[in-house]
VONUMI-404590 format. One record per residue: x, y negated, z of N, C-alpha, C in turn. Coordinates in pm, whole numbers, padded with zeros to 5 digits, always signed. Each point is the difference from the previous one (the first is absolute). Layout:
# residues N
XYZXYZXYZ;...
This chain:
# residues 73
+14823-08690+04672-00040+00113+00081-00113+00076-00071;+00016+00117+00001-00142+00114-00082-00113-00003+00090;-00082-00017-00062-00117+00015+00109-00087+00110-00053;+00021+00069+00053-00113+00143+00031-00140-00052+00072;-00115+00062+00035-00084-00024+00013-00085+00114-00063;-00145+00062+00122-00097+00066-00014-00050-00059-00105;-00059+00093-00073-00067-00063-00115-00225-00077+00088;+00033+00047+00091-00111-00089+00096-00008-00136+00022;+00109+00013-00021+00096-00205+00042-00074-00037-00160;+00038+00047-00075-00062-00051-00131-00185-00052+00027;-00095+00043+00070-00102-00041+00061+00007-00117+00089;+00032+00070+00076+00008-00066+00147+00086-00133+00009;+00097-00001-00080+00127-00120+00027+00037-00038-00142;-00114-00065-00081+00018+00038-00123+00137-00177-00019;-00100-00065+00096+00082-00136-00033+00134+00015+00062;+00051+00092+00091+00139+00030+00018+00072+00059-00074;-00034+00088-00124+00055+00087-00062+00013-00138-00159;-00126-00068-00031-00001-00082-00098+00091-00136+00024;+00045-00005+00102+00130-00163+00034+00123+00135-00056;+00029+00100+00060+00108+00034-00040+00004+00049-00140;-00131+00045-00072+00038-00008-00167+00007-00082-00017;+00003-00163+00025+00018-00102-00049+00093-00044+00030;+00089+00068+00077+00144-00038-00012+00107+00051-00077;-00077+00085-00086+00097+00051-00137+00056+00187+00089;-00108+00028+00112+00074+00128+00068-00105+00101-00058;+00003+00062+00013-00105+00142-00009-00038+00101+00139;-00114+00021-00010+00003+00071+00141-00036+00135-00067;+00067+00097+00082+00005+00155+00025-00140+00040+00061;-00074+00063-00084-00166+00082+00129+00044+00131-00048;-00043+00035+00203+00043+00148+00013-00184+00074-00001;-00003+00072-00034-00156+00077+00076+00093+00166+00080;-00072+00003+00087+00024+00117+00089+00161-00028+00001;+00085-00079+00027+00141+00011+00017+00081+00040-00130;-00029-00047-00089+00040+00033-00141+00020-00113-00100;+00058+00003-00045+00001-00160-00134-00163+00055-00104;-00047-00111-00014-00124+00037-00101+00006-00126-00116;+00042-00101+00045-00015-00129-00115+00098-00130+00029;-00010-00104-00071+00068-00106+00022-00080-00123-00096;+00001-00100+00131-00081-00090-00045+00097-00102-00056;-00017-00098-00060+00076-00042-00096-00057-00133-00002;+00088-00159-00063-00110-00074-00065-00055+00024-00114;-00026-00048-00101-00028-00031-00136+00141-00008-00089;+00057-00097+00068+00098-00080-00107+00164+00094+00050;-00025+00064+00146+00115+00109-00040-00010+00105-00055;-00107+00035-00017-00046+00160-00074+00056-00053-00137;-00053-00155-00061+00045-00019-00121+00142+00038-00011;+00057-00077+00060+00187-00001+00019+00005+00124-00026;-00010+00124+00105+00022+00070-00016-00010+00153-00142;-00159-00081-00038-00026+00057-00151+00024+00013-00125;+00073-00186+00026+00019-00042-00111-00099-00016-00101;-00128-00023+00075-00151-00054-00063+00005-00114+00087;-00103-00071-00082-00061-00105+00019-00161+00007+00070;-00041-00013+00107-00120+00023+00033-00060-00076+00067;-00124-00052-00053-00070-00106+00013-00176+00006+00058;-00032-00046+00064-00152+00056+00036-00101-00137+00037;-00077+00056-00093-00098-00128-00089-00162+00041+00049;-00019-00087+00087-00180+00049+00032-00085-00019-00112;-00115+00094-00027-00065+00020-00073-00126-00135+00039;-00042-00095-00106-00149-00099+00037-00114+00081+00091;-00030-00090+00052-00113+00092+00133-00029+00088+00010;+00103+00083+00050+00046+00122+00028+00116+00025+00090;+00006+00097+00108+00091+00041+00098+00074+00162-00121;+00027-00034-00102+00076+00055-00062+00155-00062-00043;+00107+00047+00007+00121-00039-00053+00048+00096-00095;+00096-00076-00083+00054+00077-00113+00181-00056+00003;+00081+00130+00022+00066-00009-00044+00125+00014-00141;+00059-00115+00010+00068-00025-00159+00084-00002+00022;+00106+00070-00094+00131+00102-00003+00082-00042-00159;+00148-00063+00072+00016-00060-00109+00162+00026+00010;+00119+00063-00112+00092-00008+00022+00104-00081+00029;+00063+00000+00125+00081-00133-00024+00078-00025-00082;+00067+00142-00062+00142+00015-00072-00048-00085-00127;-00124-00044-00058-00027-00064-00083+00009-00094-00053;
């Protein structure tokens, strides 16, 4: 099933919107009644890129870095 969703729900219901990216779905955010984005996991954006993307915390630091790697390789 597609799940649409205010892009407010992304605040407000973040852990309802994050069980269903973790079920391999994507959710639809509308702002003002309109499509504006799509949230995604990690590892389907990969699928879908055909990158490899990986995210590695930086030592004592609230910094992350992500690493981008071809799969076709």
């Amino acid at each position: 099933m597609i799940q649409i969703r205010p892009v407010s729900d992304l605040r407000n219901k973040f852990t309802e919107i994050e069980a269903i990216v973790n079920n391999d779905q994507a959710v639809f955010l509308t702002k003002n009644g309109y499509g504006s984005m799509v949230v995604m996991s990690l590892e389907t954006y990969s699928k879908l890129s055909g990158k490899n993307y990986i995210m590695k915390r930086q030592e004592d630091e609230c910094v992350w870095t992500i690493f981008k790697a071809d799969l076709r390789e």
